[in-house]
C-alpha positions in Angstrom: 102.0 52.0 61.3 98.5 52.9 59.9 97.3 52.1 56.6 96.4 55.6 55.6 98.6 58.7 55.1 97.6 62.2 53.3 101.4 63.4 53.0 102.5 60.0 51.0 102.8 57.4 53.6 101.7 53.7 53.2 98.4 53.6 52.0 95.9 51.0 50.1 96.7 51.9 46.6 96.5 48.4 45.1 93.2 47.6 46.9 91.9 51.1 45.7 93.2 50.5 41.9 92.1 47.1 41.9 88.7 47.9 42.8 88.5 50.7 40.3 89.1 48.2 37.5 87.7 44.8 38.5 85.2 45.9 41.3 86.1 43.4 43.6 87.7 44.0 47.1 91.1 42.4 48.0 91.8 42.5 51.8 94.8 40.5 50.4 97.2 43.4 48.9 98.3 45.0 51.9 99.7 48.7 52.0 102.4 50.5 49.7 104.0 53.6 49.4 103.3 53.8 45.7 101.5 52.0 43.3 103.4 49.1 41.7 102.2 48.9 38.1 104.3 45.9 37.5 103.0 43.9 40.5 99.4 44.9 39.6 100.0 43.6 35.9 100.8 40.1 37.4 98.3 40.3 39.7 95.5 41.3 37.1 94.6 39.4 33.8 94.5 41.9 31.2 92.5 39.6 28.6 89.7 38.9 31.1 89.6 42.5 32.0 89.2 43.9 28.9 86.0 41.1 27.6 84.5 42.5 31.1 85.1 46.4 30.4 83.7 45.7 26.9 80.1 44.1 28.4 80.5 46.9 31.0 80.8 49.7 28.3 78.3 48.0 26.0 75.6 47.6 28.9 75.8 51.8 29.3 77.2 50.9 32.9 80.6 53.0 34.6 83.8 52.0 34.2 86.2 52.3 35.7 84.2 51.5 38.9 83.7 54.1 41.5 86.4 53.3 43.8 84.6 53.6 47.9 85.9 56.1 50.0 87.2 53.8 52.1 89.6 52.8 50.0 90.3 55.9 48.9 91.3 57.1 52.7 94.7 58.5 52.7 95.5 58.6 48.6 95.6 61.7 46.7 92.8 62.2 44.0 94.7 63.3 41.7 97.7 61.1 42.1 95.2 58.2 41.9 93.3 59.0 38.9 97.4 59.2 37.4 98.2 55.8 38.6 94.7 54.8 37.1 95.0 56.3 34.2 99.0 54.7 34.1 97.2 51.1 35.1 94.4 51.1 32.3 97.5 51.8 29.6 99.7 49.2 31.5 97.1 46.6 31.3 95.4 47.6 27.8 92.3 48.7 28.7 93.0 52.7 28.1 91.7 51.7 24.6 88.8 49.5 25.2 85.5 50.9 23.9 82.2 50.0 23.6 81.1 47.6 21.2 79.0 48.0 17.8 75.9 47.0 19.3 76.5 49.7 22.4 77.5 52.2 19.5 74.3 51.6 17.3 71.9 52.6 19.9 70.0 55.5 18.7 66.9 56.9 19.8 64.8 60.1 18.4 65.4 63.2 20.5 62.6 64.6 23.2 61.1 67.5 22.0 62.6 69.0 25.4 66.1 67.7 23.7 65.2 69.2 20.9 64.0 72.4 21.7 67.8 72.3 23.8 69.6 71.9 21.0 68.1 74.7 18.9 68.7 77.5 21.4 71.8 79.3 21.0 73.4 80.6 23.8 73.8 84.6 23.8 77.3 84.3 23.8 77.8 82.8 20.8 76.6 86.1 19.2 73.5 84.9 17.2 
């Protein structure tokens, strides 16, 4: 039986969603039906994760990480980005932001971002 399915066979949904949140490949998960929140929850250590997202976030680099098309070969977008999304509450990273020092970077606008900024589009009826 192959690894990949479009219409909901086995497919690499813990090596997809374990990339997407630690980066790192895993040859070692094998192939499931469905994502298995619980198993992933053991598997992953939420506290590490979430000191890692944080330097991520407060570095101005992605997260979660772009999960290769390889790995995403047979699995629904949408349905991923749902298990994802269900993985990052499961874990406690849904609520992981950037830190102060990421939120206190300011710069002064371009005058090309400022000259954006000032221009009303015609639709908004100025």
């Amino acid at each position: 039986m192959g690894e990949t399915s479009a219409h909901g066979g086995p497919g690499a949904w813990h090596r997809a969603l374990v990339y997407a949140v630690t980066g790192q490949r895993r040859s070692d998960l094998g192939v499931q039906p469905a994502p298995d929140l619980a198993e992933l929850q053991r598997l992953l250590r939420p506290d590490e994760l979430a000191e890692s997202v944080r330097a991520l976030r407060d570095s101005g680099r992605p997260w979660p990480y772009p999960v290769p098309a390889d790995l995403m070969a047979g699995l629904g977008y949408a349905q991923f980005a749902a298990a994802l999304a269900q993985l990052q509450s499961v874990l406690g990273l849904a609520a992981v932001r950037p830190g102060r020092a990421a939120t206190s970077r300011t710069r002064a606008l371009s005058a090309g971002e400022r000259r954006l900024l000032d221009e009303v589009p015609p639709h908004h009826g100025h």
